[in-house]
Each structure stands twice: as C-alpha cells, then as structure tokens.
N, C-alpha and C positions, 0 to 999 in steps of 0.2 A: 838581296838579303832581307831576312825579317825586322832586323833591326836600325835597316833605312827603310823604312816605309812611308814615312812622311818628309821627304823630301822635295823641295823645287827645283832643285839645279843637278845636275850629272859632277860624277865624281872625279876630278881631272888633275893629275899633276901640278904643283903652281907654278912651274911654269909654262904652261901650256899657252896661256896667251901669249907671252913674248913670242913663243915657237911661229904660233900663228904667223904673227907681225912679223916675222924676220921670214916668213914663206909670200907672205904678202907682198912683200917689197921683194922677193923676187919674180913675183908674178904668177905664184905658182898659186892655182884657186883650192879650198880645203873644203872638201864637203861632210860635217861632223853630226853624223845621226843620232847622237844623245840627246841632245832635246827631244828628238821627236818619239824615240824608245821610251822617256821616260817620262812623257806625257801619255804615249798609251797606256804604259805600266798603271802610271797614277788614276788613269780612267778605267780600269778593269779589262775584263775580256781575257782571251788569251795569254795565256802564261807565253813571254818573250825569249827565256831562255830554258831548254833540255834539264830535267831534273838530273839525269847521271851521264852529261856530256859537256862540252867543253864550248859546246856553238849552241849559234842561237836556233831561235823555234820557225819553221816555215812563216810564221805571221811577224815576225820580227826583218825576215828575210823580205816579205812582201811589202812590208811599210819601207824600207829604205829604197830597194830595187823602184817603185815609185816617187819618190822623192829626187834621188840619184837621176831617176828619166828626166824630171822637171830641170833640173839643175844642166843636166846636158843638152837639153832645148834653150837653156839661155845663152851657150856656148856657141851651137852651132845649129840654127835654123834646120827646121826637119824637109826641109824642100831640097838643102843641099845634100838628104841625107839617102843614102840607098834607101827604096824601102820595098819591108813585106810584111804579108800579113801570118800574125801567127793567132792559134786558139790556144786555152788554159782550158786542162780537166783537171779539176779536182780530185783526189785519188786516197786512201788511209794508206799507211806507213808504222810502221813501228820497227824500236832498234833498243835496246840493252844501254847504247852510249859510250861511247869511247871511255869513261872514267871505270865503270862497269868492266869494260874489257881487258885494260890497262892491268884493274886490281885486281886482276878474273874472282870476280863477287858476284856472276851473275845467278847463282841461287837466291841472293839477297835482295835482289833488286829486278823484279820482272820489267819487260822491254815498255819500254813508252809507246804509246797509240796519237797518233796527231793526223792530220791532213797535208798534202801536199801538193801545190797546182805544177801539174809536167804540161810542160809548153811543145806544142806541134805546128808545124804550116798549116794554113787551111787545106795544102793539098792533100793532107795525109801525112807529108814524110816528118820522120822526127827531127828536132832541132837539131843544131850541129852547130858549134863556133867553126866561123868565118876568118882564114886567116887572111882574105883581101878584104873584110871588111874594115870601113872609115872610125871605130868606136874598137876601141883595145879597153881591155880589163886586166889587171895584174893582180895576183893578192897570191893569199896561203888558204888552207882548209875552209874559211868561210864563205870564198867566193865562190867554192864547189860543194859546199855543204849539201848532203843529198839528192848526189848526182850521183850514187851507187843505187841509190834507192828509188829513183824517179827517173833513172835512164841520165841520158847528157841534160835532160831537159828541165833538171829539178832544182836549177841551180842559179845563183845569182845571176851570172851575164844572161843565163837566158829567159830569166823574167826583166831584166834590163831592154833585151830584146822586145818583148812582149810591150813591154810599155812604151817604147820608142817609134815599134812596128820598124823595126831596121839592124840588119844583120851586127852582129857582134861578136870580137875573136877574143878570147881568152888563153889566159899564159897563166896556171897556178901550180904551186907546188906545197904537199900540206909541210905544214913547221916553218917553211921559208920565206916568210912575207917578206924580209928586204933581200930579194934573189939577188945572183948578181947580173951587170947587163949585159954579158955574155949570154948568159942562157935565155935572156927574153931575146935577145936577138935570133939566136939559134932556132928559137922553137917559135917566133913569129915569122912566117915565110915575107923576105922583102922589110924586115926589121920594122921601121915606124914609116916606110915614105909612102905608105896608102894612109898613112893614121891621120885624121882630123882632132879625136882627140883620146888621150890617154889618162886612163884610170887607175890609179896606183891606189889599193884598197890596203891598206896597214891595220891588224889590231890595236889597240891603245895600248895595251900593254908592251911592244914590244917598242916603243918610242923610247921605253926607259929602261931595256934591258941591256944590260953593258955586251951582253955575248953577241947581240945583234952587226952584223961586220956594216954598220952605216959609213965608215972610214971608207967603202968601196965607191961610193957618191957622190957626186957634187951637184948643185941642183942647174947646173948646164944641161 
C-alpha cells in the first residue's frame, strides 16, 4: 500500500511472536518471508504483488522458493537428498487477476504482463510433483500460483525443486490452506513415511481468520 512505504518491519498480528514461541517449544521450525519481501519492496525493482490479484508476483515467488531451498538445506543435508537436475526458462505471462474476474471488471482493468520462470529436467521432460519424493509442500493458491499459466512448472514447489536440484511432491488446494489431514493423506500416495521434511505453507491472513477449521489440528 502507498501509504506504508516507509516502513522497516512487516505488518504482523501482535500476537504473532507468542505464536511463534509456542511453535518453537514444540519444535515445529517457521519459516516467515516478510522480511525478506519487504526489503526487496523497500529496495525497488519489481513490483511483489499482482495489481488486480490476490497472489503474489513471480519475483516475489522466486525470492522466497530460494530462501525456503536454503532453510531446507539446514534441515536435511542435500547428499541425503534425491537428486536431479532441472533448467528454468524464463517465458511472459499475462492474466486479468483473480480480483478482475471475481468482479467481472475486465473492460476496466486490461490483464498484467510479467515473467515467469517454468522449470524442466534437463532431459526435456516437464516437471511433475513427486509423490515418493523426501520434501512435501502443502499450502492453498500460492503454492500453485501460475501453474495454469506456466504449465505444472510455474509454481512454487517447483522452483523449490529447481533450487534444491531434488524432486518435490505437492498437496494444494486453492482457499484451503489449513486442509484437513485426511486429504493430505489421501492425495499424498504412502501419506508422510517417504517424507524427510514437510512444508506446510499458510497465508498470514488466514492465522487469524475465525472460519479457518484450526480446531482439526494438533501440532502432534
């Protein structure tokens, strides 16, 4: 928003550090990319978030999917880790934006133009989640964000891939970040007993939405 522009710190619920601390002491690791969004923001460049969408912008997607690689190398050494090799082609993209569609205002508001890198094997074949891969992703719409548009390959787990050089299975459903675990199980073949580690990718906003069914959870 225009009218945070000089900001240093990300905009967080107060109580979000207790949260933190109480995921801490169960051991559960948080990996929170607001810092890092919003030191790019404050340094210029590409716009982070879609003008008449609801997700963020391929270079928003690409700063965290690296960081997230890093954070998952401290987890689990990449020698324990399947690996392969994948290439990124850079490619344009344009879309109207979910908010656009929603309000069907698209006379109003012509479609966005951006870049987007769709990840391949070097052998040719296009990317694919892995559901015996050791690296599980969970989330809603942002972990697939421009996977209609870039093929499977445009999308957070598989530039997770790309940065890891190691296969990755994904479980999302859009609207549904806290699914329930019936369905990750269902739709991950062998539930978690190939997983080394799991990703559970939450929007911030939905930490503090009452309709969100979190009463299905325990952090067991």
């Amino acid at each position: 928003s225009r009218r945070r522009t000089a900001t240093d710190r990300p905009v967080h619920n107060p109580s979000f550090a207790a949260f933190l601390a109480e995921l801490a002491d169960e051991g559960v690791r948080v990996f929170d990319p607001s810092p890092l969004l919003l030191e790019a923001k404050n340094n210029g460049g590409e716009a982070l978030s879609l003008r008449t969408d609801t997700h963020w912008t391929p270079r928003a997607m690409d700063l965290t999917a690296g960081r997230l690689a890093g954070e998952v190398g401290r987890i689990v050494h990449r020698p324990e880790m399947d690996t392969a090799q994948y290439v990124e082609e850079r490619s344009p993209v344009s879309h109207p934006g979910d908010l656009v569609e929603m309000l069907e205002l698209p006379a109003l508001y012509p479609p966005q133009a951006t870049h987007i890198g769709a990840v391949r094997e070097v052998t040719g074949s296009r990317w694919r989640s892995s559901a015996s891969a050791g690296i599980l992703l969970l989330g809603d719409s942002f972990a697939f964000a421009y996977a209609k548009r870039a093929g499977e390959r445009g999308h957070l787990s598989a530039h997770l891939a790309f940065e890891l050089g190691t296969p990755v299975d994904l479980v999302a459903a859009a609207g549904r970040a806290p699914m329930a675990p019936g369905d990750v199980l269902r739709r991950s073949e062998g539930g978690f007993d190939t997983k080394r580690v799991v990703i559970w990718t939450v929007v911030g906003y939905d930490l503090t939405n009452s309709l969100a069914p979190w009463h299905q959870f325990t952090l067991d």
